[in-house]
N, C-alpha and C positions, 0 to 999 in steps of 0.2 A: 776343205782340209784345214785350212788356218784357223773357221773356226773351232773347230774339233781341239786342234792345237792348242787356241785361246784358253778352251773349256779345262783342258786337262789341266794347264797349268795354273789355270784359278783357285781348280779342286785341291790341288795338289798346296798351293799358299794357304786355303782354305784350314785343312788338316794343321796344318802346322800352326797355324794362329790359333786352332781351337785349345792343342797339346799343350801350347805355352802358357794358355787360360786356366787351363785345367790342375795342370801340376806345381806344387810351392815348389817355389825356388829360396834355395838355401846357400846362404854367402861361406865359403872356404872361411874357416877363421885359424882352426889347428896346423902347426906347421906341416904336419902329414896331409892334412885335407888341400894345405894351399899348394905344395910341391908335386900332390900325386893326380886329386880329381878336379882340384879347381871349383868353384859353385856346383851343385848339381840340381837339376829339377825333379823333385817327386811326387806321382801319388799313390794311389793304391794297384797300380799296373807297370809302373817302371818305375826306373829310374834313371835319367839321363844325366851324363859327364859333361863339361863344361868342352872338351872335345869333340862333342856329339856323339860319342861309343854309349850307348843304350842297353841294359838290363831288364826284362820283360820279367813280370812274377807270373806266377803261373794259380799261386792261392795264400791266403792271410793262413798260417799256420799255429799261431799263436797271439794272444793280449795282452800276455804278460809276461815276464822275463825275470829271471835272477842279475842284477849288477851287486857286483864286491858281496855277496851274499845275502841283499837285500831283492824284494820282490818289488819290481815297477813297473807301472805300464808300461807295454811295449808294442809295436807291431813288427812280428817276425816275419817275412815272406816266404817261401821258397822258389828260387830262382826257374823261369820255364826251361831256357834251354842256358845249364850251366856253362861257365866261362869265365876267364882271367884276363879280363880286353888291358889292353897296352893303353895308357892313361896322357898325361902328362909327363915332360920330358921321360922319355923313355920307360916310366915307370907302370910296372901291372897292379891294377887294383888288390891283389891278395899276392901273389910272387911266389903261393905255395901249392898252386893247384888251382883248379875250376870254385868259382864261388858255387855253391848252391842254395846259401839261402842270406837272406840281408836283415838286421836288427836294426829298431830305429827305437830312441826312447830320448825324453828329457832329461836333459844333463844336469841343466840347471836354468837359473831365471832366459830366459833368449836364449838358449843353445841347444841343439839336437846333437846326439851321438847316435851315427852310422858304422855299424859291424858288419864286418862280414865274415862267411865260414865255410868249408870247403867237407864242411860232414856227410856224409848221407841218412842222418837222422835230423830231424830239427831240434837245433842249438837250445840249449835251457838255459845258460847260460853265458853272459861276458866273458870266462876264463877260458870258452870255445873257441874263441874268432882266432884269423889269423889277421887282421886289420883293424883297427879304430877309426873314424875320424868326426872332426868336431864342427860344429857349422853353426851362424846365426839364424836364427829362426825366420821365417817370412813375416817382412812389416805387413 
């Protein structure tokens, strides 16, 4: 029995070390990013909050994206099981409904912009979201 136990909880550290390997981690820098989600870790399958509240995508829906009416790379996701998780200090990632889908695109030199949007179409563009935020890139 104890081993069993040992086992489970090895596997279980296991997963977690691999998630953390796996995913860039992005430093809060925007004041919205540092009072609502704090750092988050991303890759092509989620996206995790600096409070551990996790975002699963379900499929890459788009590579490109309209910002201020310019065309930029982007990766849009759409959300698996939408939602509005409760962030930092009491704050919900969107405040206007279930996210459905996530925007990620360079901002500028070291910086990613993270959107989010609450449509049932996937977003074309920035003037969609109902959130921003702005983050340092992973060294």
């Amino acid at each position: 029995m104890r081993r069993l136990l040992l086992s489970s909880v090895l596997s279980i550290l296991m997963a977690t070390a691999a998630f953390a390997q796996q995913a860039d981690h992005y430093t809060a820098m925007s004041n919205t990013a540092i009072s609502v989600t704090g750092d988050v870790w991303m890759d092509d399958f989620s996206i995790k909050f600096e409070n551990g509240e996790t975002l699963e995508f379900s499929d890459l829906v788009a590579d490109h994206f309209n910002v201020d009416g310019r065309s930029v790379p982007a990766s849009v996701y759409r959300v698996k099981e939408p939602a509005d998780p409760e962030l930092q200090n009491d704050n919900q990632l969107c405040g206007s409904g279930d996210v459905t889908f996530v925007a990620t695109w360079a901002e500028g030199e070291g910086t990613t912009a993270i959107a989010v949007f609450t449509s049932e179409r996937a977003p074309k563009s920035n003037g969609q979201m109902c959130a921003q935020y702005s983050y340092e890139d992973p060294k």
